[in-house]
N, C-alpha and C positions, 0 to 999 in steps of 0.2 A: 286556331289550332284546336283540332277536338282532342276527346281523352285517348284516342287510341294514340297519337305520336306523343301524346304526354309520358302516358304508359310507357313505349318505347322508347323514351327519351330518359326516363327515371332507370330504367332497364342498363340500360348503357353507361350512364352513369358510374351506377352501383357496381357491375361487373368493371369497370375501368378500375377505379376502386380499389375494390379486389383484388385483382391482378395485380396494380402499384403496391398492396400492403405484401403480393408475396413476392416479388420480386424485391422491393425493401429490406423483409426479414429473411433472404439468403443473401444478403450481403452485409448482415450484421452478423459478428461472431458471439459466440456465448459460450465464453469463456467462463470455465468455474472458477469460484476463489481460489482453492485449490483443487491440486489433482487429488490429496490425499484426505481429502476434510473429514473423512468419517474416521481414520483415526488423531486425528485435532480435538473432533469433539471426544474423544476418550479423553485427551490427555488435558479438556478445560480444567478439571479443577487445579492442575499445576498451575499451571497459566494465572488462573487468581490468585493462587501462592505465590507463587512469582512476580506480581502484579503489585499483590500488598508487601513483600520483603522490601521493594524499591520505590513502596512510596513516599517516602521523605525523598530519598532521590530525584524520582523524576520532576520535582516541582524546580531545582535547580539544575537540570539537563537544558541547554541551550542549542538549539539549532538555526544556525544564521548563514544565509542566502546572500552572496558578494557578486560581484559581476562575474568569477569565471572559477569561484570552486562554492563547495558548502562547507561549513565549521563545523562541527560540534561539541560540543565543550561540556565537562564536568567540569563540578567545583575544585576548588584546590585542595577542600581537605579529603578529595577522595582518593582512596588507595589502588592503584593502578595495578597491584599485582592480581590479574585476574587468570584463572586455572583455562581458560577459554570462552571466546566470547564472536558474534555476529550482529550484523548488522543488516537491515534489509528495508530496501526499498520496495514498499510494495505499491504496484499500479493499479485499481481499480478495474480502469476502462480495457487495460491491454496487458494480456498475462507476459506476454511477448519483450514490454519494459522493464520488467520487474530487474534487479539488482540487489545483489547479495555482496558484503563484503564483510571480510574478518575485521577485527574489533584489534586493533594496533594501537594502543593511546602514544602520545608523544609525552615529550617531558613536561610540557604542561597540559596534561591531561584530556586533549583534544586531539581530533582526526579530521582530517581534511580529506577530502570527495573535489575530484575535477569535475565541472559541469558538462564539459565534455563527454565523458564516460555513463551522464544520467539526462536521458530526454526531458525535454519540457513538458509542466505540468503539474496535478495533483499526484500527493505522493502517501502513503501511509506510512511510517516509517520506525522499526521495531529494532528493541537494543534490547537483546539478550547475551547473559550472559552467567558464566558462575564463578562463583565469589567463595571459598570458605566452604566447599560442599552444597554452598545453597544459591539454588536458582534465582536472576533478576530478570525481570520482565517489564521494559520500557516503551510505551505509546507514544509517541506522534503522529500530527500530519502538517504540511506543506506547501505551498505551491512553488516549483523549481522555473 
């Protein structure tokens, strides 16, 4: 084989290539974190306030994975009367998964999620809520 069908051959290659990297990257979505991020990052520094008001908390926030719901549990000695609060699943790879539910504690202090209702996978999972005039701001993540 001389260098000219080498040439040609490298040629074809490279353009094969090519092609597979664009037809690849329009069949991936890119999704933003959020839609609204630019006003998120205004409101970081609550968020660290919020972040630090609940951190003795979050060390004993339990999140536990059963065969056909998720638990989540607070301690006992916390006080469940909350002024309003959320909950949210958030998806990484698929803004399309993501899951939001209201913050409903039961009598023992825990909220129960059908797995049903939340796709398989990695999860980021944020407990907000306010307490007393002051904002709590809870991190997890998961695999469902």
């Amino acid at each position: 084989m001389n260098w000219g069908w080498r040439i040609a051959l490298f040629l074809t290659l490279f353009i094969s290539f090519i092609l597979y990297m664009v037809i690849y990257s329009f069949g991936r979505t890119n999704d933003l974190v959020s839609e609204d991020y630019y006003n998120q990052e205004i409101q970081y520094q609550k968020n660290i306030d919020a972040q630090e008001n609940a951190l003795s908390l979050a060390k004993e926030v339990k999140i536990v994975s059963h065969e056909d719901k998720i638990v989540l549990s607070f301690p006992y000695s916390f006080d469940s009367n909350i002024e309003k609060g959320d909950i949210s699943f958030y998806r990484p790879d698929n803004a399309l998964l993501d899951r939001s539910f209201p913050m409903n504690l039961e009598e023992d202090n825990s909220q129960t999620f059908l797995k049903k209702n939340i796709a398989n996978g990695f999860y980021k999972i944020t407990i907000q809520f306010v307490k007393n005039g002051e904002l709590f701001l809870i991190n997890k993540e998961m695999w469902v």
